[in-house]
ZADREN-145138 format. One record per residue (C-alpha): residue in three letters; x, y, z. Coordinates in pm, whole numbers, plus 50000, padded with zeros to 5 digits. Layout:
N
AlaXYZ ...
***
This chain:
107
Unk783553014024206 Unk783502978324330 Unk784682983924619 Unk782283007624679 Unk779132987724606 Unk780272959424764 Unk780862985425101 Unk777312994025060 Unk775772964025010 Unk777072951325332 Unk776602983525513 Unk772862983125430 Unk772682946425560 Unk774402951125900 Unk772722986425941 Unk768962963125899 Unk770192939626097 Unk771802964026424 Unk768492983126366 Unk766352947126454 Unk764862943526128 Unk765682910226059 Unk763192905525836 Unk764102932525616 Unk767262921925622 Unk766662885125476 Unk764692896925231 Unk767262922025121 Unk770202898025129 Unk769512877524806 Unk769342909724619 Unk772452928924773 Unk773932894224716 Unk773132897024343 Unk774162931624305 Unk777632920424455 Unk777922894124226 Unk777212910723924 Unk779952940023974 Unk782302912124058 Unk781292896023708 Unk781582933023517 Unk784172949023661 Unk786812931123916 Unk786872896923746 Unk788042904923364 Unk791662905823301 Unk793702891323010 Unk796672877523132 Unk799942866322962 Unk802542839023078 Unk804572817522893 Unk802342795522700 Unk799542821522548 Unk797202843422665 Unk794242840822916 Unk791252857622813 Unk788942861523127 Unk785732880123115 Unk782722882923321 Unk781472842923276 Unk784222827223005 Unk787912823522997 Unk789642814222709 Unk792802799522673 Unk794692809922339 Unk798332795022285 Unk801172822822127 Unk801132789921815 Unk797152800821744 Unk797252840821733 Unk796962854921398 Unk796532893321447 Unk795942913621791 Unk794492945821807 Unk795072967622151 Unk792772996022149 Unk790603002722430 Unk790282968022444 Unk792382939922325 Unk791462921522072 Unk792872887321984 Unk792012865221651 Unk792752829821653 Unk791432797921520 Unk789072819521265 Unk787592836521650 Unk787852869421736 Unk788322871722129 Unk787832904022352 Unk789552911022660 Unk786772928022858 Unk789552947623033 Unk790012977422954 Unk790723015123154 Unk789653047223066 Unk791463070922802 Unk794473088323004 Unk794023062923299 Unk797463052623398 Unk796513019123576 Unk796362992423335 Unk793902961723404 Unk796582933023237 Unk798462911723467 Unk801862892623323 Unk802782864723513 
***
């Protein structure tokens, strides 16, 4: 779906600006820009990834970096879940029931 929307927004911006409407078109641009942003925020940035020193919680505007020494409990549902330090973090990451395609990278 990001893909998409980010397809759009910059086929609506080069269609205004092949059809001469440049003024539409700079108007337009902060908001297609915002748009673009914002499904790059929700849905292609979060990811929880694992290497050898902890975990890496990243979600739409924070990433958290938990060490294996400071987990107490994780919960993998449709969303991981990972307490530590008295904090509960969620992985913002998630794919829908009977999706095959997980969104956790292991590096």
């Amino acid at each position: 779906m990001a893909a998409g929307v980010w397809i759009c927004a910059a086929g609506t911006l080069a269609w205004l600006l092949v059809a001469g409407d440049l003024n539409a078109a700079i108007r337009a641009a902060p908001w297609l820009v915002l748009l673009s942003w914002f499904v790059y925020a929700s849905q292609w940035r979060p990811c929880l990834r694992i290497d050898g020193s902890g975990f890496e919680v990243i979600n739409g505007l924070r990433d958290h970096q938990i060490p294996f020494g400071a987990v107490k409990d994780i919960e993998v549902r449709f969303t991981t879940a990972i307490w530590a330090a008295d904090k509960k973090y969620v992985s913002r990451a998630s794919w829908p029931v009977g999706c095959s395609w997980p969104a956790i990278r292991v590096s």
